[in-house]
PAZA-944135 format. One record per atom (N, C-alpha, C): residue number from 1; residue in one letter; x, z, y. Coordinates in Angstrom, 2 decimals. Atoms other than C-alpha are relative to their C-alpha. Layout:
<sites>
SITE/pos/code/x/z/y
SITE/NUM/a/X/Z/Y
...
</sites>
This chain:
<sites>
SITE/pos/code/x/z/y
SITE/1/x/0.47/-1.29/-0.48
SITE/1/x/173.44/16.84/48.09
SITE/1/x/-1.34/-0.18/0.70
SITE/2/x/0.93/-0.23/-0.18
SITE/2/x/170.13/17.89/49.14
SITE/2/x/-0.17/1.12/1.11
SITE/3/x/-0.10/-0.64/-0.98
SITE/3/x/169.42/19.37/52.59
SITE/3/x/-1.59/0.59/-0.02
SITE/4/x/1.81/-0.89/-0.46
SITE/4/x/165.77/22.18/52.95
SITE/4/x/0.45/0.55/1.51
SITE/5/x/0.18/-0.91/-1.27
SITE/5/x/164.71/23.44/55.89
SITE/5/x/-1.54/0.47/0.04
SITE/6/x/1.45/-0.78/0.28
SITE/6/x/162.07/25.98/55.59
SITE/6/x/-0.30/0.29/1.10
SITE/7/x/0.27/-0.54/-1.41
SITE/7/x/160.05/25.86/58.85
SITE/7/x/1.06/-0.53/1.17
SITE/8/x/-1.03/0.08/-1.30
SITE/8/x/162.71/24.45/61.42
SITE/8/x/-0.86/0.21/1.18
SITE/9/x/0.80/0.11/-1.25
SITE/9/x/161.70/25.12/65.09
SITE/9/x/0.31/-0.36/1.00
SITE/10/x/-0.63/0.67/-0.81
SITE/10/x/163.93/23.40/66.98
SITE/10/x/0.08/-1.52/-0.22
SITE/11/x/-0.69/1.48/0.38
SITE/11/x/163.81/19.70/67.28
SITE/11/x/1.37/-0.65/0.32
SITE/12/x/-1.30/0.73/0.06
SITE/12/x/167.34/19.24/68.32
SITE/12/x/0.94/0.03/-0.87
SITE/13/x/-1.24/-0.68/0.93
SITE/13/x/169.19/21.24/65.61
SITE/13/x/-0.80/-0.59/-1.17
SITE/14/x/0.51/0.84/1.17
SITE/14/x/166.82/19.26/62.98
SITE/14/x/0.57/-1.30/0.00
SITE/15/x/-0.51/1.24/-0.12
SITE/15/x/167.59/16.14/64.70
SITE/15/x/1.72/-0.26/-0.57
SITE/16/x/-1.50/0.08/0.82
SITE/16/x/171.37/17.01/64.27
SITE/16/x/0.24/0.21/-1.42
SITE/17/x/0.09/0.29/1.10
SITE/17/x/170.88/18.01/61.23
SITE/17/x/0.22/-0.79/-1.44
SITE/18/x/0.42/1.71/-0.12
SITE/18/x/169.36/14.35/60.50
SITE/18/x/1.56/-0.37/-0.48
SITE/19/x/-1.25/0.70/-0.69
SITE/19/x/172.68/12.98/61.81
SITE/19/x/0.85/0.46/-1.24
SITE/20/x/-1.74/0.13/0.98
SITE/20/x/174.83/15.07/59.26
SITE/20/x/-0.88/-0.35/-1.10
SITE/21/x/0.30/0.75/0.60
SITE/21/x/172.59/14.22/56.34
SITE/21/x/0.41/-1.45/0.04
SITE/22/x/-0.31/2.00/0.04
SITE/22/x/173.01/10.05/57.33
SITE/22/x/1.66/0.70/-0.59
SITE/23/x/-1.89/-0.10/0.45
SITE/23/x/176.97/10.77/57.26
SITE/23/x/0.35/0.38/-1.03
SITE/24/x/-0.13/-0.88/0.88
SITE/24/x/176.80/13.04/54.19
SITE/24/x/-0.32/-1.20/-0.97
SITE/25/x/0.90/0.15/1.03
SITE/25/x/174.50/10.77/52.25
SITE/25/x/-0.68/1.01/-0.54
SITE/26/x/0.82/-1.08/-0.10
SITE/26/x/172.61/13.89/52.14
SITE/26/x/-1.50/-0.60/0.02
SITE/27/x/1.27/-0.12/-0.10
SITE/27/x/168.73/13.99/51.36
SITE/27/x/-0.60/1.04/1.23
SITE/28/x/0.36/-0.95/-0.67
SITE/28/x/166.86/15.81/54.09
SITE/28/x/-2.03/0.25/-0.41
SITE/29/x/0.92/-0.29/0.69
SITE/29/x/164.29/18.03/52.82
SITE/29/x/-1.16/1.09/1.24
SITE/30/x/0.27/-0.22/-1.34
SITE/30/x/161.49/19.52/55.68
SITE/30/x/-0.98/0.97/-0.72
SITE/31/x/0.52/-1.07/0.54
SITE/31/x/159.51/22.41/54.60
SITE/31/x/-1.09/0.43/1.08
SITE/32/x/0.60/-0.30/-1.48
SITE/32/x/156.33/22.75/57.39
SITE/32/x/-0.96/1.35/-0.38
SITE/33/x/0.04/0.63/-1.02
SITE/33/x/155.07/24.31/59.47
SITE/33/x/0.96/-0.40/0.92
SITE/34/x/-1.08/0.40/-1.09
SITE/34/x/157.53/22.52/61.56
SITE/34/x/-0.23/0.41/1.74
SITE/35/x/-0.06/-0.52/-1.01
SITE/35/x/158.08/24.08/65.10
SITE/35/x/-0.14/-1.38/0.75
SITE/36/x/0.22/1.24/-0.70
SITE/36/x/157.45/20.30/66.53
SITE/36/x/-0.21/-1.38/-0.73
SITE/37/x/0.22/1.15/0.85
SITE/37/x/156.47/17.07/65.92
SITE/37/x/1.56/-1.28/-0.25
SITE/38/x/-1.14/0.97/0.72
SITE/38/x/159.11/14.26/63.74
SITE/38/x/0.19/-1.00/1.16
SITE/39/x/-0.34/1.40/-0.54
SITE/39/x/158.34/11.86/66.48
SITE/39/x/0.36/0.63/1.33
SITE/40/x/-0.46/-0.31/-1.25
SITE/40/x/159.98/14.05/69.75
SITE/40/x/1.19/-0.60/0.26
SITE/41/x/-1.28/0.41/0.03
SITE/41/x/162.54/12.69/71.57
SITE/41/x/1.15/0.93/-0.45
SITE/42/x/-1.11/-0.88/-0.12
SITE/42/x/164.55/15.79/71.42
SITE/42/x/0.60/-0.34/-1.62
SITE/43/x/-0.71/0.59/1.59
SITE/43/x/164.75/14.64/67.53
SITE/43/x/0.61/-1.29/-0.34
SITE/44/x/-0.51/1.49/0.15
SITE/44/x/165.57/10.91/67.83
SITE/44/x/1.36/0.25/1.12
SITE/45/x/-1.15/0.33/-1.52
SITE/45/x/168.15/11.87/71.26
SITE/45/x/1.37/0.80/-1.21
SITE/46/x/-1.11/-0.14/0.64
SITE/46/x/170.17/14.15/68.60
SITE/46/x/0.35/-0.43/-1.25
SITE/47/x/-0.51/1.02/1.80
SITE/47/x/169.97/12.21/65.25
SITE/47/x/0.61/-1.39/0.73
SITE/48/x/-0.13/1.05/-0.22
SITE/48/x/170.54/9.22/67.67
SITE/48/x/-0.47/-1.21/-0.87
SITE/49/x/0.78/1.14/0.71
SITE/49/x/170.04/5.94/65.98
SITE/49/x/0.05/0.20/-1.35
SITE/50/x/-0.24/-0.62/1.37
SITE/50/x/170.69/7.57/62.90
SITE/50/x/-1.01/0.82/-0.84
SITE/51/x/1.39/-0.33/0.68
SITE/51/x/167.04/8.50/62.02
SITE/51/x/-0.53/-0.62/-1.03
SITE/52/x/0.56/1.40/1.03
SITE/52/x/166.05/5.50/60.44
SITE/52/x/0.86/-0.07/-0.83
SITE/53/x/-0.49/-0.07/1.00
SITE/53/x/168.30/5.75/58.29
SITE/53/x/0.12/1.15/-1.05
SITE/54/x/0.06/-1.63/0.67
SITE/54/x/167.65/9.47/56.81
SITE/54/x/-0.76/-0.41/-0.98
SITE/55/x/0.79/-0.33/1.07
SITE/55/x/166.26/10.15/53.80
SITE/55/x/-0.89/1.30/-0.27
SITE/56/x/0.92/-0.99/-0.54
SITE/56/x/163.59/12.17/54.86
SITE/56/x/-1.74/0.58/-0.93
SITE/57/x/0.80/-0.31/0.68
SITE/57/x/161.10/14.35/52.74
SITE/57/x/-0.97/1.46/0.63
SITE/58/x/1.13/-1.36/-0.71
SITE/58/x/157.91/16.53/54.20
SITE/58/x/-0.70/0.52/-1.47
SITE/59/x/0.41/-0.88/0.93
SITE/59/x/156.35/19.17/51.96
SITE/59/x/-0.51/0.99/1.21
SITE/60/x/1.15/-0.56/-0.44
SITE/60/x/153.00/20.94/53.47
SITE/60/x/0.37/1.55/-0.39
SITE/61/x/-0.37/-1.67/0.22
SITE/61/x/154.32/24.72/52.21
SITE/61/x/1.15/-0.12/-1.23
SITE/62/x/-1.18/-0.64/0.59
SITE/62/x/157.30/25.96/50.43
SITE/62/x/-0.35/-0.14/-1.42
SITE/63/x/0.83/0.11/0.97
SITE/63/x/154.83/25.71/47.24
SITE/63/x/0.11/-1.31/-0.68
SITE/64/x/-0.03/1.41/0.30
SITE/64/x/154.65/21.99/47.22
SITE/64/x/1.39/-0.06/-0.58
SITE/65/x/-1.50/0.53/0.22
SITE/65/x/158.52/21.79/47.68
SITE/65/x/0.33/0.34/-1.12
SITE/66/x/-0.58/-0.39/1.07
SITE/66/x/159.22/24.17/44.45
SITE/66/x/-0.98/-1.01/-1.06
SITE/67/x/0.93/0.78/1.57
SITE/67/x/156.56/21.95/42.13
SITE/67/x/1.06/-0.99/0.43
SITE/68/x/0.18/0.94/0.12
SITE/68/x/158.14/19.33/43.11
SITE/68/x/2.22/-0.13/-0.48
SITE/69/x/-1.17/-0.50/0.10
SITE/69/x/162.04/20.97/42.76
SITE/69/x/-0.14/0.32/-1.66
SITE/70/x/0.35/-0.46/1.53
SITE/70/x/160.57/22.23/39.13
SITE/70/x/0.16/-1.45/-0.69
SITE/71/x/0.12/2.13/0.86
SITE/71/x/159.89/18.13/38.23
SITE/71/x/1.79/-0.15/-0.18
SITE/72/x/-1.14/1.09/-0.12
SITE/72/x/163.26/17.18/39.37
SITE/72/x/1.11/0.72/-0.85
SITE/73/x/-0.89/-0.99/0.71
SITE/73/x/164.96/20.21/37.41
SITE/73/x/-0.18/-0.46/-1.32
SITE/74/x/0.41/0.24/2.22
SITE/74/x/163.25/19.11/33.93
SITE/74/x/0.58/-1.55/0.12
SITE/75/x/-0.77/1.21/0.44
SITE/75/x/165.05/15.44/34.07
SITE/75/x/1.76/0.43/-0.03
SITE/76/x/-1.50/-0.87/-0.97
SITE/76/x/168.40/17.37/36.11
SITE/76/x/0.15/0.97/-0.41
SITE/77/x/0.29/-1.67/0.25
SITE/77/x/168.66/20.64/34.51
SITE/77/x/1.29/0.71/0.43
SITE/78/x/-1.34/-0.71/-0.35
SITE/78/x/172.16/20.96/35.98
SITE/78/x/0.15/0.48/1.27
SITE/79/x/0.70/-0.76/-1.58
SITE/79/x/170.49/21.17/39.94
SITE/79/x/-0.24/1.54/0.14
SITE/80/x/0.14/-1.18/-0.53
SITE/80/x/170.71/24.07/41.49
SITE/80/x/-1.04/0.31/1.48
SITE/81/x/0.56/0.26/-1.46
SITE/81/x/168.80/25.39/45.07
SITE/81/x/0.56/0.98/0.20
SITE/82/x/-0.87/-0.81/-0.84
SITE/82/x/171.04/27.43/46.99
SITE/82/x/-1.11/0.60/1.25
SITE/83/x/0.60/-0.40/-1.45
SITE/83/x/169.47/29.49/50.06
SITE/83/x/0.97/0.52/0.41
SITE/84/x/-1.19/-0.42/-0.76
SITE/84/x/171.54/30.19/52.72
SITE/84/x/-0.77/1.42/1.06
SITE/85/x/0.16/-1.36/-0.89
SITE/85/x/170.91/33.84/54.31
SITE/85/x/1.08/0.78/0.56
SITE/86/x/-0.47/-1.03/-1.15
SITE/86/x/172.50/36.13/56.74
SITE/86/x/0.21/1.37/-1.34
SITE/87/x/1.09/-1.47/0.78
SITE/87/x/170.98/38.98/53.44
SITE/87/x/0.81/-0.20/-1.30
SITE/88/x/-0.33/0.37/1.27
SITE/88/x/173.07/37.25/50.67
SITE/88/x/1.62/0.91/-0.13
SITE/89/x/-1.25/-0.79/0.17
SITE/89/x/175.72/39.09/48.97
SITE/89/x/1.24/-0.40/-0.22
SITE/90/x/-1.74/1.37/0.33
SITE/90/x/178.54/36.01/47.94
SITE/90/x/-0.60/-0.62/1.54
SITE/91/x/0.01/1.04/-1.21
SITE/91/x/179.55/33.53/50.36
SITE/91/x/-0.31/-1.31/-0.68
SITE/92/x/0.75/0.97/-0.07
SITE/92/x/179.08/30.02/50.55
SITE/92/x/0.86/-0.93/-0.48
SITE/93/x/-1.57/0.43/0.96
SITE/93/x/182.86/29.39/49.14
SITE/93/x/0.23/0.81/-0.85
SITE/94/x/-0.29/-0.94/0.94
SITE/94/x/182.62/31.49/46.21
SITE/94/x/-0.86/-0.18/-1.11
SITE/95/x/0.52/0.67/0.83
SITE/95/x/179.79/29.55/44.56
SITE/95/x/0.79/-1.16/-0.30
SITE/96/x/-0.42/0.92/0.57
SITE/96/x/180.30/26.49/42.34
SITE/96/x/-1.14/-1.07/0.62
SITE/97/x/1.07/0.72/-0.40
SITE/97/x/178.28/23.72/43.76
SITE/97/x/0.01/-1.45/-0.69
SITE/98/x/0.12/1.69/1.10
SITE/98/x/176.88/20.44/41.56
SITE/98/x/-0.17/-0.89/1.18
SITE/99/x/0.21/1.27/-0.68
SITE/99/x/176.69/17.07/43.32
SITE/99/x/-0.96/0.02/0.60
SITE/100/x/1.58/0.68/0.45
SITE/100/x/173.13/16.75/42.77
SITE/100/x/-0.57/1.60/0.94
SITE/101/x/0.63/-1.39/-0.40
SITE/101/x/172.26/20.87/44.33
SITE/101/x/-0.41/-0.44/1.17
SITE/102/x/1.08/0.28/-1.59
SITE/102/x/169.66/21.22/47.54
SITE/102/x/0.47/1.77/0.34
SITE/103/x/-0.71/-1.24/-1.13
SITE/103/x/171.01/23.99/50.06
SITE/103/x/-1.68/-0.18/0.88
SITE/104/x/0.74/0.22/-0.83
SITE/104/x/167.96/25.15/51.68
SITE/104/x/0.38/1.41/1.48
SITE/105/x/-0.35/-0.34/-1.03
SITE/105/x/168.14/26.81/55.16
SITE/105/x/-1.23/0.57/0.59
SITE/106/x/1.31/-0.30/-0.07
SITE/106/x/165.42/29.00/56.59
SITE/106/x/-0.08/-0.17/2.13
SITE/107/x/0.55/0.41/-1.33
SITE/107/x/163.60/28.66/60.30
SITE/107/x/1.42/1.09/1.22
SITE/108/x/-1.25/-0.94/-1.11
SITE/108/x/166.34/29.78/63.59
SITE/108/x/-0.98/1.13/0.23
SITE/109/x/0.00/-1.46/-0.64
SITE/109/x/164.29/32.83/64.45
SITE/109/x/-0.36/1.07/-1.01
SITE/110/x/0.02/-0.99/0.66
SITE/110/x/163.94/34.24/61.40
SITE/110/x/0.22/-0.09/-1.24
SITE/111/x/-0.65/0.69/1.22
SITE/111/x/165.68/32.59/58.52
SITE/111/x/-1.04/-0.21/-0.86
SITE/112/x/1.73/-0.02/1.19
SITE/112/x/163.59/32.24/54.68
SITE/112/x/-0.15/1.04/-0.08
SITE/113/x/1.05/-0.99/-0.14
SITE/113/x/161.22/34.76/54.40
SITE/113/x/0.69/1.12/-1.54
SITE/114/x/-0.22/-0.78/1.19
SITE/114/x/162.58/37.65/52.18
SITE/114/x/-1.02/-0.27/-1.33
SITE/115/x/0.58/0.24/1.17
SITE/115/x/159.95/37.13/49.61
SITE/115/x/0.50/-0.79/-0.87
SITE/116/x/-0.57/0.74/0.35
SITE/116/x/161.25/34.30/49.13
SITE/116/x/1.42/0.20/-1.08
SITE/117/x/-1.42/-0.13/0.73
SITE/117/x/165.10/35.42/48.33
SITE/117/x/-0.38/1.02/-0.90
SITE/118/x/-0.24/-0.98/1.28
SITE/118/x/164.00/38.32/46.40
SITE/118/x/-0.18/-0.49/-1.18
SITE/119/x/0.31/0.95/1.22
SITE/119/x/162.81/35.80/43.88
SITE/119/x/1.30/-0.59/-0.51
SITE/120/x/-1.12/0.53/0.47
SITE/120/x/165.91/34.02/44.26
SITE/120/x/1.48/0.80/0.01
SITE/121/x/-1.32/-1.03/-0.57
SITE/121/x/168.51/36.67/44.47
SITE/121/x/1.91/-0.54/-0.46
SITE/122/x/-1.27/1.05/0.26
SITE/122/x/171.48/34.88/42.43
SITE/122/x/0.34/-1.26/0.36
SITE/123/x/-0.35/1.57/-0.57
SITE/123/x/170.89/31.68/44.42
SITE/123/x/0.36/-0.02/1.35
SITE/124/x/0.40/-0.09/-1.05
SITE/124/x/171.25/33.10/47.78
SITE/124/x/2.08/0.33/0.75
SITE/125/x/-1.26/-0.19/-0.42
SITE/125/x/174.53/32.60/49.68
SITE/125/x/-0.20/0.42/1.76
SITE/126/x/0.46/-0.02/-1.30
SITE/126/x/175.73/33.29/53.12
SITE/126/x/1.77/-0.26/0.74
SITE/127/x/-1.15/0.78/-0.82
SITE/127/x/178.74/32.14/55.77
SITE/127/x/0.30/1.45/0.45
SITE/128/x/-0.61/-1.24/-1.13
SITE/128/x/181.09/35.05/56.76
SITE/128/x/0.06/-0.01/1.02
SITE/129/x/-0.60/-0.11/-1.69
SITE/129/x/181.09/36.37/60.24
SITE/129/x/0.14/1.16/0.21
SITE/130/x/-0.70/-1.38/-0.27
SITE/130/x/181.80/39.42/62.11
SITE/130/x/-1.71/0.88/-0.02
SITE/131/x/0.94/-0.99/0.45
SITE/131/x/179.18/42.23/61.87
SITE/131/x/-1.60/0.02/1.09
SITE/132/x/0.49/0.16/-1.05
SITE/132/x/178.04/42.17/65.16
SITE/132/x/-1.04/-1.02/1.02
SITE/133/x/0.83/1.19/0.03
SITE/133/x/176.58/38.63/65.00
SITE/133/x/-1.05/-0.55/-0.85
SITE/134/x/1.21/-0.01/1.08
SITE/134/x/173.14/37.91/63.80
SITE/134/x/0.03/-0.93/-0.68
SITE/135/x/-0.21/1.23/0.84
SITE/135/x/173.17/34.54/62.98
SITE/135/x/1.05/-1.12/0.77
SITE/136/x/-0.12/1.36/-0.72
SITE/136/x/174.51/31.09/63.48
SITE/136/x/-0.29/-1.32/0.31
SITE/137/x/1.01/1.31/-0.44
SITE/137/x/173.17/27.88/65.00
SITE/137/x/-0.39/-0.73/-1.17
SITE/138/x/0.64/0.86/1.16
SITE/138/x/171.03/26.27/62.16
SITE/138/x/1.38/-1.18/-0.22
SITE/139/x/-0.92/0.99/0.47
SITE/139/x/173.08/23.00/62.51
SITE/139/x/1.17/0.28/-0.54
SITE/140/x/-1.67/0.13/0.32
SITE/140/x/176.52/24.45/62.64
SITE/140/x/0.11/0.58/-1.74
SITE/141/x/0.05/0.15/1.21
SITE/141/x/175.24/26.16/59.49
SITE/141/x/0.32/-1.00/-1.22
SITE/142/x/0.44/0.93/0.92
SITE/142/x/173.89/23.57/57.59
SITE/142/x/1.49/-1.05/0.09
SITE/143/x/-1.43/0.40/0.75
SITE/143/x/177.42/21.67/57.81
SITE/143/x/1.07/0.82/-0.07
SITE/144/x/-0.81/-1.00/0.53
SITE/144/x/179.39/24.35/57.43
SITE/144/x/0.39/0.37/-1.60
SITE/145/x/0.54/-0.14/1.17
SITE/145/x/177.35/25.00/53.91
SITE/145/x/0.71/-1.65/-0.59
SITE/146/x/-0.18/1.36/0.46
SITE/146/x/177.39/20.95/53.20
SITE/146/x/0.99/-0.31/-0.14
SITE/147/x/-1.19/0.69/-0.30
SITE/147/x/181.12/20.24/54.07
SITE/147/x/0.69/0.90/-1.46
SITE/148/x/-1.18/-1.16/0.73
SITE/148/x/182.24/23.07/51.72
SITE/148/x/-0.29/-0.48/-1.52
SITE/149/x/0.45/0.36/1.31
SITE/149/x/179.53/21.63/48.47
SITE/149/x/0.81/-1.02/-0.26
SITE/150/x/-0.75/1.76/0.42
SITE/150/x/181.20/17.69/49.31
SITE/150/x/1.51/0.40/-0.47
SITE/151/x/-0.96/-0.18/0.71
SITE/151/x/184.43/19.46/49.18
SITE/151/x/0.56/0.16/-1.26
SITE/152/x/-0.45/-0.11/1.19
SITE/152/x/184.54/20.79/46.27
SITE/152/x/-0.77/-0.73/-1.22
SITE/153/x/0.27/0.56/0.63
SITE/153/x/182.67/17.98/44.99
SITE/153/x/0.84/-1.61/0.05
SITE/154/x/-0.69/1.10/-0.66
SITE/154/x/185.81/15.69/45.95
SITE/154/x/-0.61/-1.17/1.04
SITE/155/x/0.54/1.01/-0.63
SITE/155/x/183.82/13.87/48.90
SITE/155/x/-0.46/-0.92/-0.40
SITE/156/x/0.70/0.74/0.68
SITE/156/x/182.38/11.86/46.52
SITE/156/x/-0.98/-1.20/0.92
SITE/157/x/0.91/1.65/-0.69
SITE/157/x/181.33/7.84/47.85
SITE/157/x/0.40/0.35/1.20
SITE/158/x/-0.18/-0.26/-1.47
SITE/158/x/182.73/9.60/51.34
SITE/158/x/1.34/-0.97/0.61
SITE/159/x/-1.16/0.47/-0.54
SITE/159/x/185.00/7.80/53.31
SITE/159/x/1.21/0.99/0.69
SITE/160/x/-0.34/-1.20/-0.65
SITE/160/x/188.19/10.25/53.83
SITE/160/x/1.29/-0.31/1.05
SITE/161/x/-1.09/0.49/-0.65
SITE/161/x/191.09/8.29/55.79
SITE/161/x/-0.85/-1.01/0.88
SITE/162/x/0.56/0.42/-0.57
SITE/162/x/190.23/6.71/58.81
SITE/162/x/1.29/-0.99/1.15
SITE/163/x/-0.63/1.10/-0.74
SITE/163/x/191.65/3.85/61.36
SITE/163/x/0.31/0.25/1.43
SITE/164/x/-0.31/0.06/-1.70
SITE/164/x/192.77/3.92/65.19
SITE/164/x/-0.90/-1.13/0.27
SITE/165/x/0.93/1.74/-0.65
SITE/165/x/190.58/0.96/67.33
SITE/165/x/1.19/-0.45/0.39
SITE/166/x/-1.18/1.03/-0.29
SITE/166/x/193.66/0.12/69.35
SITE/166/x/1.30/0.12/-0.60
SITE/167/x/-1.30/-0.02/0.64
SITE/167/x/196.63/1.18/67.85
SITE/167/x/-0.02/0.00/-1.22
SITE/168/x/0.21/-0.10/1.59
SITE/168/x/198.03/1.65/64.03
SITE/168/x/1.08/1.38/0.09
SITE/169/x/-0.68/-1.56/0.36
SITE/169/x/199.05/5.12/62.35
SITE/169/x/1.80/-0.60/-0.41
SITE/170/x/-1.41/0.61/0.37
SITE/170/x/203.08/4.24/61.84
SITE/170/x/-0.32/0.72/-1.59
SITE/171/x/-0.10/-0.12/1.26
SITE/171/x/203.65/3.89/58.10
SITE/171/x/1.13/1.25/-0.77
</sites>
């Protein structure tokens, strides 16, 4: 899976972000102008040491990113790009999601830019909530979206059973 972020402006909810990409094996995809610079702490304190290990891709305008989404479609023609809006008419469990698809995510104060989705109108999902609530926190998004693609892409290379440190699970 393939993580966009069009514009982020928070460096902590990028940094976390970061963090679920590493765990995911997730690509993280950065779409500027970025609301801060890559090298703040507030981005290394919530990816923790788990920066250096991202798979991290900058793209100068939204423009770049689709030439370069167009390339990777003519080898891949089975990739998809999902946008995640607040504006979309399915949810985010009601698509089919490929292995290989990039979920992009638009800036916290004002998601992607309608122009944008009107272009993409059948690619554009969104996370149920109650009526009354505008949005929700970029990060909790972005794995919300991610957890639901690995799912139903059987966690694929994920590790899904896990160990105690001091004790053992009784058999």
């Amino acid at each position: 899976m393939q993580i966009v972020l069009h514009q982020p402006e928070i460096p902590a909810n990028t940094g976390n972000i970061g963090r679920t990409c590493v765990a995911t094996g997730s690509g993280l995809h950065l779409i500027e102008p970025l609301g801060f610079r890559l090298n703040e702490k507030e981005i290394k304190r919530a990816g923790m040491d788990y920066w250096e290990k991202l798979d991290v891709h900058r793209y100068m305008n939204f423009a770049e990113f689709m030439e370069m989404f167009r390339k990777e479609k003519e080898s891949h023609p089975e990739i998809r790009l999902w946008m995640a809006t607040t504006k979309a008419k399915q949810t985010h469990s009601e698509v089919s999601f490929g292995p290989n698809d990039y979920i992009m995510f638009g800036k916290e104060s004002a998601g992607i830019p309608e122009e944008i989705l009107v272009e993409h109108e059948e690619d554009c999902i969104r996370i149920p909530m109650l009526p009354e609530i505008r949005s929700l926190n970029l990060s909790n998004s972005v794995a919300i979206v991610l957890y639901e693609a690995l799912r139903q892409n059987g966690y694929s290379s994920m590790q899904t059973e896990g160990d105690l440190h001091r004790l053992h699970w009784k058999e």
